[in-house]
N, C-alpha and C positions, 0 to 999 in steps of 0.2 A: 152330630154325626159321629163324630170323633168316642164320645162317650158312651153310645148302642154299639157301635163298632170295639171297643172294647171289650164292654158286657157279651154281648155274642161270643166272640173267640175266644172269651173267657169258659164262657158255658157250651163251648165245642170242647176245650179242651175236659172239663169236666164231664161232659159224656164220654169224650175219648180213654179216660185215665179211673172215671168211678160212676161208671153207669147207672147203677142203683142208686148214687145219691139223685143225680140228674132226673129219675124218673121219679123220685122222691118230690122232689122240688115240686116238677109238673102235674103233682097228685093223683099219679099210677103207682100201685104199692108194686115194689118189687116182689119176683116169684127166685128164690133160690134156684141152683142151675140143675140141683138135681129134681127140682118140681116142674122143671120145663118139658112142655112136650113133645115127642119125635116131632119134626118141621114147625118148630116152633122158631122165628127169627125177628124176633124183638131185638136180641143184641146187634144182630146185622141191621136191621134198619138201624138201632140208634148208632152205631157205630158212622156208618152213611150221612147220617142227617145232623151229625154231631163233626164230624169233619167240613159238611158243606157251611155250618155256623161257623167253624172258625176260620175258613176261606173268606165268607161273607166277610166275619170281621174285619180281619185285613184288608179287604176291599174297602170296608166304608172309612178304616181311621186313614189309609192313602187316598184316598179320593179328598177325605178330608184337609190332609195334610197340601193335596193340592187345589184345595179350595175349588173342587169342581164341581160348577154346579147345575152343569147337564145331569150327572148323577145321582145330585139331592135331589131334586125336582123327578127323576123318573121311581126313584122309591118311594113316591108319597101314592100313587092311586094301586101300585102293589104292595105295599105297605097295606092299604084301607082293603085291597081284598085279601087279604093275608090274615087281615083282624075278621074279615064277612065270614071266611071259612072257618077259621077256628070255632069262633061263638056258634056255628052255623051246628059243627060238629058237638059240640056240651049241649045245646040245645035238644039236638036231636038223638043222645043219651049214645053219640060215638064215641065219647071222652068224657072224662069225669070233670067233674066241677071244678076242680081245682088246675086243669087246663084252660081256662076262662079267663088269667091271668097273663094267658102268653099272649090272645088274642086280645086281647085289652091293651100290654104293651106294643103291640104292634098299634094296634087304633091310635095309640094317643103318640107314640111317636110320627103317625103318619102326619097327625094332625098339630103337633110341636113344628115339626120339621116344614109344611108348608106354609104356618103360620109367618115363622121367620124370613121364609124367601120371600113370601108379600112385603114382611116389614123392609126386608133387606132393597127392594124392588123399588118399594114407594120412596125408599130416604135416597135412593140413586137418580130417581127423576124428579125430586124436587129441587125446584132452583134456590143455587144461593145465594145467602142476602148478605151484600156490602155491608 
């Protein structure tokens, strides 16, 4: 948790401070600002959705830090639709292929993160042996 929570708020601040790189990453070529078009707001949403990652962040590395795990346990089936929509969007040719990586990160964190709380679960209710 600690670890996504970091990477997140890393890549909030990264969209906050170099937008172009960030939409680089996620395999949208940047359009220069003088190619953009009247009511064009790519930078306001990434600006928005790049602030709310690095909020998130800091939510999951304290949550982390207080080992709470009402709130690992409610990111895993929003987590898993989180990865449904992304893929759902490359698929259906709303996002380029190289957005398939965010929604994948999210799949496999959902699926890391409630792996462990089972393990964590099971080693908490087994009894111990003298």
């Amino acid at each position: 948790m600690a670890v996504f929570g970091v990477l997140a708020a890393a890549l909030g601040v990264v969209g906050l401070v170099v937008p172009d790189a960030l939409l680089t990453v996620m395999g949208f070529e940047p359009v220069p600002a003088d190619g953009r078009a009247d009511g064009d707001h790519t930078l306001v949403f990434l600006t928005a959705s790049s602030m709310a990652a690095l909020n998130m962040g800091v939510y999951y590395v304290l949550a982390s830090l207080a080992d709470w795990k009402p709130f690992f346990r409610w990111t895993v089936p929003f987590r898993l639709l989180t990865c449904a929509v992304f893929t759902l969007a490359v698929v259906t040719g709303r996002a380029p292929a190289g957005f398939l990586g965010v929604g994948l990160w999210e799949g496999l964190g959902a699926v890391v993160t409630g792996a462990a709380l089972r393990h964590e679960r099971r080693g908490a209710a087994a009894p111990e042996t003298p």
